[in-house]
C-alpha positions in Angstrom: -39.0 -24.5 -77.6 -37.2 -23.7 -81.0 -34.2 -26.4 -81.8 -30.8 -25.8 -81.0 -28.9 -23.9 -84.5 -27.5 -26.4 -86.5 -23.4 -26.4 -86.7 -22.2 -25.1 -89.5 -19.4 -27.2 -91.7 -16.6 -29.6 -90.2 -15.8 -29.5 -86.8 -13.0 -26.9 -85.7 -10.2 -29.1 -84.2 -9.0 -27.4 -81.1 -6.1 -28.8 -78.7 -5.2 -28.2 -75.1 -2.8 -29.7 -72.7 -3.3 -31.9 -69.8 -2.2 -29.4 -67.2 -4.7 -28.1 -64.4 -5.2 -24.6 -66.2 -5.2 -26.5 -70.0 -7.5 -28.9 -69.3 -10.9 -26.7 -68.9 -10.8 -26.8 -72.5 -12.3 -30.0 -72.8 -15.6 -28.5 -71.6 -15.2 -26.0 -74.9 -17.4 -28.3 -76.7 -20.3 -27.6 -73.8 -20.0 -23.7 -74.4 -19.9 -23.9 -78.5 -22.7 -22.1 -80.6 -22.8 -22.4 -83.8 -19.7 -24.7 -84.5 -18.7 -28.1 -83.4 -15.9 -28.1 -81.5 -13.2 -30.6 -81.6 -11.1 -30.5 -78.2 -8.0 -33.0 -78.3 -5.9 -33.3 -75.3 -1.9 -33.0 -75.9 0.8 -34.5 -73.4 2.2 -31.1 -73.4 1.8 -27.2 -74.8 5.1 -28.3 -77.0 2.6 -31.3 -78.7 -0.2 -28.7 -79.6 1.8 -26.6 -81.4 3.5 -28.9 -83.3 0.2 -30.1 -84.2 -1.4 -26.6 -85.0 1.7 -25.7 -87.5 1.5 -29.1 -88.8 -2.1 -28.5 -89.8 -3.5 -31.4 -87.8 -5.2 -28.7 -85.8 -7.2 -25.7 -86.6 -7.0 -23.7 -83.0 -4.8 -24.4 -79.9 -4.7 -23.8 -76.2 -0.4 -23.0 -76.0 1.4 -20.3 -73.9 2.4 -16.7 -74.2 6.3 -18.7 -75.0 4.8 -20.9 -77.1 3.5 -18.1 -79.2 7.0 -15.9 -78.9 9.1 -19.3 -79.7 7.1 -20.2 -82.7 7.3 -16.7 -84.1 11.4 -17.2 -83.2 10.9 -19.9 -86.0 8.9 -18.4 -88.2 5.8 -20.0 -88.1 2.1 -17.9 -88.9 0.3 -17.7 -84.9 -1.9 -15.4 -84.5 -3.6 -15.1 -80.8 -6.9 -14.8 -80.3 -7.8 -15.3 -76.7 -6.4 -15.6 -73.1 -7.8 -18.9 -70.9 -6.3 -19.7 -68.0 -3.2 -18.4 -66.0 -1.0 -19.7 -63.3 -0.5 -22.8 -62.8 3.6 -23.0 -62.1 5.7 -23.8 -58.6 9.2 -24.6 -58.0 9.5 -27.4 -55.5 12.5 -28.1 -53.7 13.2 -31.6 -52.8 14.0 -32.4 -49.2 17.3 -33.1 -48.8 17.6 -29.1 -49.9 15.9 -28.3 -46.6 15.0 -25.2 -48.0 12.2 -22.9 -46.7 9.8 -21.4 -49.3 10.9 -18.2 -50.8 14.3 -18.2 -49.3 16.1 -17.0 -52.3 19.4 -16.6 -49.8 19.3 -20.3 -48.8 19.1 -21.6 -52.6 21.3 -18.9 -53.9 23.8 -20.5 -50.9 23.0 -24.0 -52.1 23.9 -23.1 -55.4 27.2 -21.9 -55.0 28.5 -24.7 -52.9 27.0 -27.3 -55.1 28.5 -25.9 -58.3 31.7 -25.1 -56.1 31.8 -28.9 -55.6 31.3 -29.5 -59.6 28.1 -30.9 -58.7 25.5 -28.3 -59.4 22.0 -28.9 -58.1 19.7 -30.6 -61.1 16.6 -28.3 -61.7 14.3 -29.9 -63.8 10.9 -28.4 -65.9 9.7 -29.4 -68.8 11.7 -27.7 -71.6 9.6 -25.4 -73.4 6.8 -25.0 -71.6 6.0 -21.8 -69.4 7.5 -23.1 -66.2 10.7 -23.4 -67.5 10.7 -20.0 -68.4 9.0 -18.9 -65.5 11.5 -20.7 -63.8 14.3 -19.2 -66.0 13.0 -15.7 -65.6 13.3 -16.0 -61.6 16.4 -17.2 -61.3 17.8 -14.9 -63.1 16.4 -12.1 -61.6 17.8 -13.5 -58.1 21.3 -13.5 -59.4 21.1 -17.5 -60.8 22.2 -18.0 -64.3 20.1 -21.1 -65.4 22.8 -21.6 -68.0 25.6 -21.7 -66.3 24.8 -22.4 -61.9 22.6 -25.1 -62.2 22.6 -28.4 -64.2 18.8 -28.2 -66.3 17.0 -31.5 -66.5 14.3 -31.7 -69.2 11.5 -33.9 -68.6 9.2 -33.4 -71.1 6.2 -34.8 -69.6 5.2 -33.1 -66.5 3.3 -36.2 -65.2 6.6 -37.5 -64.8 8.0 -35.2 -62.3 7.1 -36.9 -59.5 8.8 -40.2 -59.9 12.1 -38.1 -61.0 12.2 -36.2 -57.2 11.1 -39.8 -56.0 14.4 -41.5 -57.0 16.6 -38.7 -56.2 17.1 -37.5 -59.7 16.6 -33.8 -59.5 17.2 -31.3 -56.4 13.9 -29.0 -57.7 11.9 -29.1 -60.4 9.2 -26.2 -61.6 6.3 -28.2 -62.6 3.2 -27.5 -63.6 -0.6 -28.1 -61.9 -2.0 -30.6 -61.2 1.3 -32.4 -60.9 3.1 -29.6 -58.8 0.0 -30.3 -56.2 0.7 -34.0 -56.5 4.0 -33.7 -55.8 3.7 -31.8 -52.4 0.9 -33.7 -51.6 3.0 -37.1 -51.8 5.0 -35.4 -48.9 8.2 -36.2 -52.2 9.3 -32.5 -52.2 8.2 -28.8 -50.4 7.0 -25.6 -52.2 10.1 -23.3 -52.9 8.3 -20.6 -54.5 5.4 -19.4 -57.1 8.1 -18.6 -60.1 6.4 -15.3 -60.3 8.4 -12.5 -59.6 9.8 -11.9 -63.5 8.9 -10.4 -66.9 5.9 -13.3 -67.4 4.5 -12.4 -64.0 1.7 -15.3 -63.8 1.0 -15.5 -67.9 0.3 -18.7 -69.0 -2.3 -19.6 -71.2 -3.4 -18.6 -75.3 -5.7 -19.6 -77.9 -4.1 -19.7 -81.1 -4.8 -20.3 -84.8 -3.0 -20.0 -87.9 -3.5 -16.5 -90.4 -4.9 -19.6 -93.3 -7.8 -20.6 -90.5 -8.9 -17.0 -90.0 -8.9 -16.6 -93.7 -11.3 -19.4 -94.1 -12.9 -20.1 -91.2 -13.4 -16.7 -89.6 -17.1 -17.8 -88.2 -15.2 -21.1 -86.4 -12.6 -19.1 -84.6 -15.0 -16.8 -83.4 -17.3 -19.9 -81.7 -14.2 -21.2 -80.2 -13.5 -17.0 -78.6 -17.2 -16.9 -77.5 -17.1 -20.6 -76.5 -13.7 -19.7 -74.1 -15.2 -16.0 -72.7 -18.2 -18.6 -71.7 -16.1 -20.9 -70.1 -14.1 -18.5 -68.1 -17.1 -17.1 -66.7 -18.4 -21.0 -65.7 -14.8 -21.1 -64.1 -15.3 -18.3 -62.1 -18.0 -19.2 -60.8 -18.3 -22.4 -60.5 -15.2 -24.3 -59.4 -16.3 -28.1 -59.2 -16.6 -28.4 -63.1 -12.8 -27.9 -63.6 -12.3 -30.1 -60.2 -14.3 -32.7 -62.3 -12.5 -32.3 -65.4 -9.0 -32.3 -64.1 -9.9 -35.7 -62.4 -11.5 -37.1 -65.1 -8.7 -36.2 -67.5 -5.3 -37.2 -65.0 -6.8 -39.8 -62.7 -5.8 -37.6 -60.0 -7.7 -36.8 -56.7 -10.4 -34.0 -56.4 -8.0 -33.0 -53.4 -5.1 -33.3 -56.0 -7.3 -31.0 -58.3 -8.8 -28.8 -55.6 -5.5 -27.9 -54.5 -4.2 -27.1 -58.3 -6.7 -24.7 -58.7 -5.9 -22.7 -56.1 -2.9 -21.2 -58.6 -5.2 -20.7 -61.3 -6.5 -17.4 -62.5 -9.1 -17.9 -65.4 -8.4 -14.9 -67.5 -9.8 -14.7 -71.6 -8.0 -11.3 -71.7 -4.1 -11.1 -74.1 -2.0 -9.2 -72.2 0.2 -7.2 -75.0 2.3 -5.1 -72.7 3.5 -8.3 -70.5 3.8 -10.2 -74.3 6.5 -7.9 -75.0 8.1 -8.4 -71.5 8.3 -11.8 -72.1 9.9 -11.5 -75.8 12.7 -9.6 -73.8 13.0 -11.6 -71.8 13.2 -14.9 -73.8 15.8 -13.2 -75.6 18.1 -12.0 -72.4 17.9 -16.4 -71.8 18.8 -17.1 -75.0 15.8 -18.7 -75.3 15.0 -17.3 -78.6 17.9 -15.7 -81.2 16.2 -12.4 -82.7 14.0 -9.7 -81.2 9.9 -10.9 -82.3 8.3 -7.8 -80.4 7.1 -6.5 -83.5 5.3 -9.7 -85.2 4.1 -10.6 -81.3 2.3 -7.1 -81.3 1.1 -7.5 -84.6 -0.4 -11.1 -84.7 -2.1 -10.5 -81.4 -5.9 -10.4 -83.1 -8.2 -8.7 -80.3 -11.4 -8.6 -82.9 -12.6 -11.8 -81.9 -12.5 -11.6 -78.2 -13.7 -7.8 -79.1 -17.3 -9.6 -80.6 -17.5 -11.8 -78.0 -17.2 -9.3 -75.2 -18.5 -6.1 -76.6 -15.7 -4.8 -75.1 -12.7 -2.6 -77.2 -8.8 -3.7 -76.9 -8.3 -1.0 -74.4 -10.5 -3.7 -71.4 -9.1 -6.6 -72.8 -5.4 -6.1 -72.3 -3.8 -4.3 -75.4 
């Protein structure tokens, strides 16, 4: 049999989160032809970009907000690749005694609390696409996030749990696997699947800098072909990421089994939903100017265009 290719140059340096739907991207390295890949695990998606605009990285595994905050500041993102979606539930702690997707009932609890001048405490993880998700919902149910509810940040999802555990926080929109975790404990009860706003279930991006691409066009498009591999193994083949998530968080394979059910592996860029979100960043004041333009433009379908042989038109533009 002829020898594996060679890889070519340094390794690309590419970082994820350790979050159910992040966390495939470990296995990147598996998938990789010629390049060697570099996967680092992050704490959070607020950690990888820091590290991608701070050059430490050369690729990263963010969100759809991480990619509309960044360009917010300024910074050169380009997107290159969808991963993994999902991954986001609001859970309500018990002493709310509220049944999921009874909007009335929290939009009830609400008022009284904040009536009292003690709104309820909803905590996410700044930044991160729960707390917009979670942002997005509310609103659109008639909560102002700003202004009805106290926010909590707690930047590292993986402390969640111990925060509904000592009473801290009346809900908090975490991410898998910790969102499972949580439920699973029997420490708080699914409210809802933050879903129902501009975002819909977006999540995941690859993303590189506009210096990367420049000069290291054949690395980027490893990592693409690498991630449109891996979403097909994901599809097909669910006790990999069970494995992976366990390995990664120390969690149970019932922990990780149960994450994965909100998980849609998906290597497509959405544009149309990209510009919802922009929108809809804005209307939260989650970002101060209007970034549709540059989020359109430095969305980069060529890439996932090679590795598909598909056009933009199948692969969400």
């Amino acid at each position: 049999m002829p020898a594996p290719a060679q890889a070519q140059g340094e390794p690309v340096k590419v970082g994820y989160a350790k979050c159910a739907h992040c966390l495939p991207m470990a296995l990147l390295p598996d998938f990789a032809k010629g390049a060697t890949i570099d996967a680092i695990g992050f704490n959070s998606g607020n950690d990888v970009l820091t590290a991608l605009i701070s050059k430490s990285l050369d690729v990263a595994q963010v969100t759809y907000l991480h990619y509309v905050t960044a360009l917010d500041k300024g910074f050169d993102v380009v997107a290159v690749a969808g991963e993994v979606n999902g991954g986001s539930e609001c859970l309500a702690a018990k002493g709310l005694a509220l049944k999921a997707d009874d909007w009335a009932g929290f939009k009830a609890a609400v008022e009284k609390a904040k009536a009292a001048g003690t709104p309820l405490k909803v905590a996410a993880s700044r930044g991160n696409a729960q707390d917009i998700h979670m942002r997005g919902a509310f609103l659109k149910h008639g909560i102002n996030p700003n202004k009805d509810v106290q926010f909590v940040n707690i930047p590292n999802p993986s402390d969640h749990l111990a925060a509904v555990q000592r009473g801290e926080i009346d809900m908090v929109c975490s991410v898998e696997p910790f969102a499972s975790q949580i439920r699973m404990a029997g420490a708080a009860t699914r409210f809802v699947l933050p879903y129902d706003q501009a975002a819909g279930n977006l999540t995941n991006l690859i993303v590189t800098r506009s210096d990367v691409i420049k000069t290291r066009r054949a690395a980027v498009q490893a990592v693409v072909d690498a991630d449109v591999a891996l979403v097909a193994r994901l599809d097909a083949d669910k006790s990999v990421w069970i494995d992976v998530i366990n390995q990664k968080t120390g969690l149970s394979k019932e922990v990780a089994a149960e994450a994965i059910k909100n998980a849609e592996p998906d290597y497509r860029m959405h544009r149309a939903k990209t510009l919802a979100i922009a929108a809809m960043m804005r209307d939260l004041k989650y970002i101060g100017r209007d970034v549709s333009a540059e989020a359109e433009k430095n969305m980069d379908y060529s890439f996932l265009e090679a590795a598909t042989k598909k056009t933009r038109d199948g692969l969400g533009h």
